[in-house]
N, C-alpha and C positions, 0 to 999 in steps of 0.2 A: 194342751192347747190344740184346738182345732186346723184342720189343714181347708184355710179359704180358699185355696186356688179349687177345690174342686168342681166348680161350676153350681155349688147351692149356695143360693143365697141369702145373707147372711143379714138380720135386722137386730137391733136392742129391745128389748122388750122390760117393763117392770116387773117384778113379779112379788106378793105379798107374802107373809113367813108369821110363822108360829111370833105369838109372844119371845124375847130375847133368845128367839133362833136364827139372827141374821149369820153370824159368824159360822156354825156349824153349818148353813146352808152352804155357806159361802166354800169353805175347808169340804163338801160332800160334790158341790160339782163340778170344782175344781178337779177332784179324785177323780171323776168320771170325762173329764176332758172337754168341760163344757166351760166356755168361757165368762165370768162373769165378773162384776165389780160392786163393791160394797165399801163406801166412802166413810172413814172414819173418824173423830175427832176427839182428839186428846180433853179430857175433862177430869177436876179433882172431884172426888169424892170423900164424905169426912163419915169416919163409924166414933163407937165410942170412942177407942183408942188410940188412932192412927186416923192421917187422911194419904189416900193413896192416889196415884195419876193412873187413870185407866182409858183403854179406846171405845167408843162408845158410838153406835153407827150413828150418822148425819140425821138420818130419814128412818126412824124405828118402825121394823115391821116390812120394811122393801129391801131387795136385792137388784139389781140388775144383770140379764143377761144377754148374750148375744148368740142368737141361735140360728138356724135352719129349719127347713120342714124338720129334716131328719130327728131334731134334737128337741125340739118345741115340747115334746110330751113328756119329755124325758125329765127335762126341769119338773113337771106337775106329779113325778113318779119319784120325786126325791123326797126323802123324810123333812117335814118341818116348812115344806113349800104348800100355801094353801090353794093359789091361783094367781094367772095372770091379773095387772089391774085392765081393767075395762074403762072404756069409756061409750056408751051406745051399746051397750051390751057386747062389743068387741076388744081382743086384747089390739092394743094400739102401739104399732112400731116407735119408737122411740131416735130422731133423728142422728147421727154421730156426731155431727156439731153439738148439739146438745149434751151428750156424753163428755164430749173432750170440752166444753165447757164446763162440766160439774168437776173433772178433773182439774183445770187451770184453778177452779175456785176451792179447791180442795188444796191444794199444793199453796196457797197464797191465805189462807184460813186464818192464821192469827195476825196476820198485815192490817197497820192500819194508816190512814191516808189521811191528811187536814180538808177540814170545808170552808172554803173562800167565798162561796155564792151560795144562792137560794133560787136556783130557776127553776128547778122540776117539781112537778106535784106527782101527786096521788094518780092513777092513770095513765100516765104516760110511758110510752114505748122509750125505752132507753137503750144506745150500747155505750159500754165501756171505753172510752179511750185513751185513755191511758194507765200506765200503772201495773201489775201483775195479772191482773183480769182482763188486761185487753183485748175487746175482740166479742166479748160476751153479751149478748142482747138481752131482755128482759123487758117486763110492766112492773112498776114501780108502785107496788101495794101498798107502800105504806113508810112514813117517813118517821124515824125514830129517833128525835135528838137532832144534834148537827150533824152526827157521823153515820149513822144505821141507817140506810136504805133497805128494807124487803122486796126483793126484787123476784116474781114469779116466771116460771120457765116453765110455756104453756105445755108444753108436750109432756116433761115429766110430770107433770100433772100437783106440784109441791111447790114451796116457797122457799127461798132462801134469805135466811139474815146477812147483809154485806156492809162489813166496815168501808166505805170509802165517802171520799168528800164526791158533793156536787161537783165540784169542779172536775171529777174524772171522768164524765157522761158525758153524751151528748143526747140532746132528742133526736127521735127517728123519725122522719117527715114531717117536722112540726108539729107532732103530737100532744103539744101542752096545752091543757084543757081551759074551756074559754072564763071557767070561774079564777079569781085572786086576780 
């Protein structure tokens, strides 16, 4: 682990990975003392013979990490690291609220909530209020059923599938779109 008091400063950045290299990335900059996180989720798998429970990253092909000038190259000089993601043709800091939100929804992943109401659509700015995800803002891409919400997090630049009801949102400035 890196020492942050040192006066560099210190952002999240994404970064892309070989084909099913997220873990060895993860396990190589770890070694090297670079901070990073890679969100996993328990999934079964079935072969011929056996079906077995394996961890399986959230987001295939990304890592997260948290670097400095000093360290920023050093991610791109690790095996299995292809490049930062860009957006504008620039690698784009990645906010900490947004980090410790993919953790809150990581840690709360197979939770699941009832739906009482039908207020929000497609488009709308939403945060969380209550429930294990509290706190977590997002656009509400797309409505799946009663319970599935996909809820985008503009910065990491991905979607996430979230079990919870309506009723655990609220809109964000009346952001409910003027169709339904």
């Amino acid at each position: 682990m890196q020492d942050y008091s040192s006066g560099h400063s210190y952002k999240w950045y994404a970064a892309y990975t070989d084909s099913r290299a997220e873990k060895k990335v993860y396990k190589e900059l770890g070694s090297k003392g670079i901070e990073c996180y890679l969100p996993l989720k328990t999934v079964k798998r079935q072969w011929s013979d056996r079906i077995k429970t394996i961890e399986s990253p959230l987001i295939p092909g990304y890592i997260f990490v948290r670097v400095s000038n000093k360290e920023y190259y050093e991610v791109l000089l690790t095996a299995g690291v292809r490049r930062y993601v860009c957006f504008e043709g620039n690698p784009t800091p990645i906010p900490e609220k947004q980090i410790e939100d993919l953790k809150c929804f990581m840690q709360f992943l197979n939770e699941e909530t009832q739906v009482t109401s039908e207020r929000i659509r497609k488009g709308d700015a939403v945060k969380i209020v209550s429930g294990p995800l509290s706190g977590i803002s997002g656009e509400v891409v797309e409505i799946r059923g009663k319970r599935c919400i996909l809820l985008r997090f503009k910065d990491l630049g991905f979607c996430v599938h979230a079990e919870l009801g309506t009723n655990n949102v609220e809109l964000i400035n009346g952001s409910s779109s003027p169709e339904h």
